[in-house]
C-alpha positions in Angstrom: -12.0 29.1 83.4 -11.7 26.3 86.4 -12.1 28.2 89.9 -9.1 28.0 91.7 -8.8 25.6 94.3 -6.2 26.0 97.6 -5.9 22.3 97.8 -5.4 21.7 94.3 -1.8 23.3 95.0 -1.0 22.7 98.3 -2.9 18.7 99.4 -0.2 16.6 100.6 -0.7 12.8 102.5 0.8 11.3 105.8 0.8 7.8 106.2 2.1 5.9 109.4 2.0 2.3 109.1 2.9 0.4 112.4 0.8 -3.2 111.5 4.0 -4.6 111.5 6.1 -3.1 113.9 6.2 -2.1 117.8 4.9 0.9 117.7 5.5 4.3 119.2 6.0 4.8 122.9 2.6 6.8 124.5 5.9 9.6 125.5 7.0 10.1 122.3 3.3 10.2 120.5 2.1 12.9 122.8 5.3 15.0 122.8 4.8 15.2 118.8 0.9 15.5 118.7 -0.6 12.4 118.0 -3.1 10.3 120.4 -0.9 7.1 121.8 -3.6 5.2 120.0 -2.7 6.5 116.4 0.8 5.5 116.7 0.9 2.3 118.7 1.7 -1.4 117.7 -0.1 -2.5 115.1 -2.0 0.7 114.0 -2.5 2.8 110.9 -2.2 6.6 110.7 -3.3 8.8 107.6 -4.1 12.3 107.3 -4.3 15.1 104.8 -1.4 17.8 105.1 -0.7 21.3 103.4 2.3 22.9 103.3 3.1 26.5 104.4 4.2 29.0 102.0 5.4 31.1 105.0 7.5 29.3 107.0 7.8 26.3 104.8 6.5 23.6 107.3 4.1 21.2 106.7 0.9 20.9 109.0 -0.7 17.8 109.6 -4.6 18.3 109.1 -6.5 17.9 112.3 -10.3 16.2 110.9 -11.8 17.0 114.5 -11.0 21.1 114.3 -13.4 22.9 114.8 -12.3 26.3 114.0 -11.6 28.1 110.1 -7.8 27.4 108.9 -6.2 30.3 108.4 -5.6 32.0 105.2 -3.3 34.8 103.6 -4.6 36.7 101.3 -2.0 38.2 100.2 -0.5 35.2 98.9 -4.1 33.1 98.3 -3.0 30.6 100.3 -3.9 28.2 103.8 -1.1 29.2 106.0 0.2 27.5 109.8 -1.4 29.3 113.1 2.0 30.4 114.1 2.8 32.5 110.8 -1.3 34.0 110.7 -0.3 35.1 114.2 2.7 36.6 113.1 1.2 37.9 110.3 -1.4 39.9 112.2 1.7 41.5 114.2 1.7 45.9 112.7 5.3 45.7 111.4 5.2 42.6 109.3 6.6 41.9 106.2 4.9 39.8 104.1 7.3 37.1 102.7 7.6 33.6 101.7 9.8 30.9 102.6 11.4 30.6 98.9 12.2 34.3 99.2 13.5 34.2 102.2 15.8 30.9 101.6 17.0 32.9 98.0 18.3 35.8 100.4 
């Protein structure tokens, strides 16, 4: 049997490709996260994302951080820094998104 992998499941890809456009205002990049230079005229942004089974947003890996990702164990999976802090809170529930959308 294969070992189980969390990024066999849950990988996903970003790719913003400005080479042949103006770019993204330095504003609006650091509003949503990104460095001005990742998103100005004439550059090209890729990173690795996972999606989480909690909340059902999708996080865009950072390569430069330095601390563990957080992980559920209840559901085997990597999981957003706002829903492990949630997690870690005495009267929660332990749910994800799909059940939550079904109710």
């Amino acid at each position: 049997m294969a070992p189980f992998s969390r990024n066999l499941y849950q990988g996903g890809y970003v790719n913003i490709d400005h080479s042949a456009s103006p770019g993204m205002p330095a504003w609006w990049a650091r509003r949503h996260g990104y460095l001005p230079h990742q998103v100005a005229e004439g550059s090209v942004y890729e990173a690795d994302t996972y999606g989480c089974p909690h909340c059902g947003g999708v996080v865009v890996k950072n390569p430069e951080r330095q601390r563990p990702r957080e992980i559920c164990f209840k559901c085997n999976t990597f999981i957003c820094d706002t829903c492990a802090a949630i997690s870690r809170h005495p009267d929660y529930v332990h749910r994800l998104f799909v059940q939550l959308v079904e109710k």
